[in-house]
C-alpha positions in Angstrom: 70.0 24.4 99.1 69.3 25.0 95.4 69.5 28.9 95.8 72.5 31.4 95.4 74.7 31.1 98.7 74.8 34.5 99.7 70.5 34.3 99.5 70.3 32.5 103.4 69.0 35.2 106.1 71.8 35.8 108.5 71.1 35.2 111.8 73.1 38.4 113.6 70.6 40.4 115.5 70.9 43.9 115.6 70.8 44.4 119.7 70.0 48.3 119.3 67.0 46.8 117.3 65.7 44.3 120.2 66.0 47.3 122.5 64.2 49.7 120.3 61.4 46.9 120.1 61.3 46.5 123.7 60.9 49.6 124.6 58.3 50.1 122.3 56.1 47.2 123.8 56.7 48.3 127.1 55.9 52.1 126.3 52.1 50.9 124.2 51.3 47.9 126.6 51.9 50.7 129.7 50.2 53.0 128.0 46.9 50.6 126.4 46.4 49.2 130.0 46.1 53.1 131.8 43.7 53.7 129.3 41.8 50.8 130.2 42.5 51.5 133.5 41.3 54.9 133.4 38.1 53.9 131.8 37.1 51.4 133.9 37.5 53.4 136.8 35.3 56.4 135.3 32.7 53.8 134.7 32.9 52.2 138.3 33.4 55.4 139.7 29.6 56.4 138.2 28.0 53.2 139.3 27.2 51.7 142.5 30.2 50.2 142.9 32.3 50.5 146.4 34.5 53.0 146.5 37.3 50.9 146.6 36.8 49.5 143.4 37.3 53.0 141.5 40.3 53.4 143.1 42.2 50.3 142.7 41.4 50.8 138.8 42.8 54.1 139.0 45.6 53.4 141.4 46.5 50.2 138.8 46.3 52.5 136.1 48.6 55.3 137.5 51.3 52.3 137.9 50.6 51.2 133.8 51.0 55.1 133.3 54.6 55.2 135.0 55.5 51.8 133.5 55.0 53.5 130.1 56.9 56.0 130.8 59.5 53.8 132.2 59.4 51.6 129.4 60.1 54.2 126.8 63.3 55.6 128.5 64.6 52.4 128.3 63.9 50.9 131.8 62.1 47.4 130.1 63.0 45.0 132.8 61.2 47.8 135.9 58.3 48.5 132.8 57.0 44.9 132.7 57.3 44.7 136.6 55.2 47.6 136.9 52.6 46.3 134.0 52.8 43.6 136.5 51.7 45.2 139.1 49.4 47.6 138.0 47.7 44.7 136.1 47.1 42.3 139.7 46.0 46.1 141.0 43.3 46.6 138.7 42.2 42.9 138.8 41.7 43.0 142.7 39.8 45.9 142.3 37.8 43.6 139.8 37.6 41.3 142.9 36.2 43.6 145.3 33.2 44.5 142.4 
């Protein structure tokens, strides 16, 4: 320790900060994964794929949609369950293709 003592990086975390951040992540992840969700189900949806396989994209990606919104009001902890979900919803539907 050669430097000036008051030169260390304190190691007090802002929680408000770690909040912010999570909902964040929760809010973009939710969102990102509907996207995806929504495309792949428009491009199943104009193939020859069962019908079933549409849907469970587009149900999976309804869930992402809600966890996005849940995740940027704050609810992070029933956000990532939902991402969860709606992530093992759209990959069944892969299943099923």
């Amino acid at each position: 320790m050669n430097g000036r003592g008051d030169s260390e990086i304190p190691d007090v975390v802002d929680p408000a900060e770690v909040a912010r951040r999570a909902r964040w992540t929760a809010a973009g992840t939710g969102a990102l994964l509907a996207l995806a969700g929504l495309a792949a189900s428009v491009l199943r949806a104009t193939g020859s794929a069962p019908a079933l396989v549409p849907a469970a994209y587009a149900l999976g990606a309804f869930v992402c949609a809600l966890a996005a919104v849940l995740g940027s009001r704050g609810r992070t902890r029933r956000a990532l369950w939902l991402l969860i979900i709606g992530a093992m919803v759209m990959a069944l539907g892969d299943q099923f293709d």
